[in-house]
C-alpha positions as CSV (number, residue, x, y, z in Angstrom):
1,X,-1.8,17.3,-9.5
2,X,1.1,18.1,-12.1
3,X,3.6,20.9,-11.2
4,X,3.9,23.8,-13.3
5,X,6.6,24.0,-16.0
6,X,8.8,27.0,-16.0
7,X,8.0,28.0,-18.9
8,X,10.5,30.8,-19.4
9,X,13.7,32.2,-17.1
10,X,15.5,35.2,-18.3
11,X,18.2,34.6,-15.5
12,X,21.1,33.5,-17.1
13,X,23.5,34.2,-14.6
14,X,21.6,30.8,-12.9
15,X,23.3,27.7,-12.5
16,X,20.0,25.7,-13.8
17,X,19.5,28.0,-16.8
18,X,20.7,27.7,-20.4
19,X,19.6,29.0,-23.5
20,X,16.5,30.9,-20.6
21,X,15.5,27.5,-19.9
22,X,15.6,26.4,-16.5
23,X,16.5,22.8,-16.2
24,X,16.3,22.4,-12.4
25,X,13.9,19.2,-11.6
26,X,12.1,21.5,-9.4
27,X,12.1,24.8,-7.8
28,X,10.8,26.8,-5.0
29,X,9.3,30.0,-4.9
30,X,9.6,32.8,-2.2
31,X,10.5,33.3,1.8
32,X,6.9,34.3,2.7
33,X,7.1,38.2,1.8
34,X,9.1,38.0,-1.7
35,X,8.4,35.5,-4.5
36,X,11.7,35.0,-5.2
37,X,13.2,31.8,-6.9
38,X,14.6,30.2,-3.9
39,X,16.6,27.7,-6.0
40,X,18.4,30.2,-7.9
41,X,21.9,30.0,-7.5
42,X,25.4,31.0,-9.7
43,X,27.9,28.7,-10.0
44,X,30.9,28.4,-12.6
45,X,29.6,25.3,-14.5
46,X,25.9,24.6,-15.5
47,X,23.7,21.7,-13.6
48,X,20.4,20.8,-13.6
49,X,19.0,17.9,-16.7
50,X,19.8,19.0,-20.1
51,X,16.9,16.8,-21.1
52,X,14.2,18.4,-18.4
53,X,12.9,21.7,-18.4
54,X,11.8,22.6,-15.1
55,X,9.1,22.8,-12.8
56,X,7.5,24.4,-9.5
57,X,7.7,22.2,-6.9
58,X,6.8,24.3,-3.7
59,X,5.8,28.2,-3.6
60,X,5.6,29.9,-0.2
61,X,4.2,32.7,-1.3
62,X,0.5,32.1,0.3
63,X,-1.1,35.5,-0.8
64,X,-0.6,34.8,-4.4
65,X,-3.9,33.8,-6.5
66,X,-2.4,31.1,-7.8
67,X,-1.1,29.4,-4.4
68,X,-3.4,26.5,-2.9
69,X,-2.1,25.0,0.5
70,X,1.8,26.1,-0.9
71,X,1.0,24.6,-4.4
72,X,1.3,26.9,-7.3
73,X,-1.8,26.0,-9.3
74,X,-1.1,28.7,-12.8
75,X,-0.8,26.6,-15.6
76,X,3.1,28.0,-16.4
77,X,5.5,30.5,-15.0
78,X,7.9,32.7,-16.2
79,X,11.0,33.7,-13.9
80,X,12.9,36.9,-14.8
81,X,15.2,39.6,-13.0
82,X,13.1,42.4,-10.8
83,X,15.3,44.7,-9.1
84,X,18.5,42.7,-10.0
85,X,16.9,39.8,-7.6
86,X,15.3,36.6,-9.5
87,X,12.1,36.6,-9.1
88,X,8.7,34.8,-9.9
89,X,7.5,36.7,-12.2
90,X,3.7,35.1,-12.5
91,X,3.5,35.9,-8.7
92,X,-0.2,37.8,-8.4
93,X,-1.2,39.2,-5.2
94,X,-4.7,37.7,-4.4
């Protein structure tokens, strides 16, 4: 199984993002009841591998149609601001 790429972020503010690309190896998505990106942090410098563009390496969000066994299976995501809080913005209720 490959891990989905992140194909977009619009969260600047994020320690793993420039030019809305993440660049975090992988992240996780949600804390059961909000499909947040749960590796989203701020810091002053950037991080993550210039090089990389990231992927989705766990999601806990087990009601979403794309979740199998905590495994997102959608091709590509797209992570973005929702209420001021980053979020998973793929994230479907099944």
């Amino acid at each position: 199984m490959e891990m989905p790429v992140v194909n977009a972020c619009q969260v600047e503010a994020c320690a793993y993002n420039t030019d809305r690309r993440c660049h975090a190896l992988a992240i996780t998505i949600g804390d059961v009841r909000h499909a947040h990106c749960d590796t989203f942090f701020s810091a002053p410098a950037k991080g993550g591998d210039p090089t990389v563009i990231g992927h989705v390496g766990a999601c806990k969000m087990s009601d979403c149609q794309h979740n199998t066994q905590f495994a997102c299976q959608a091709p590509n995501i797209t992570v973005g601001y929702v209420e001021n809080a980053a979020d998973c913005l793929t994230y479907s209720p099944a």
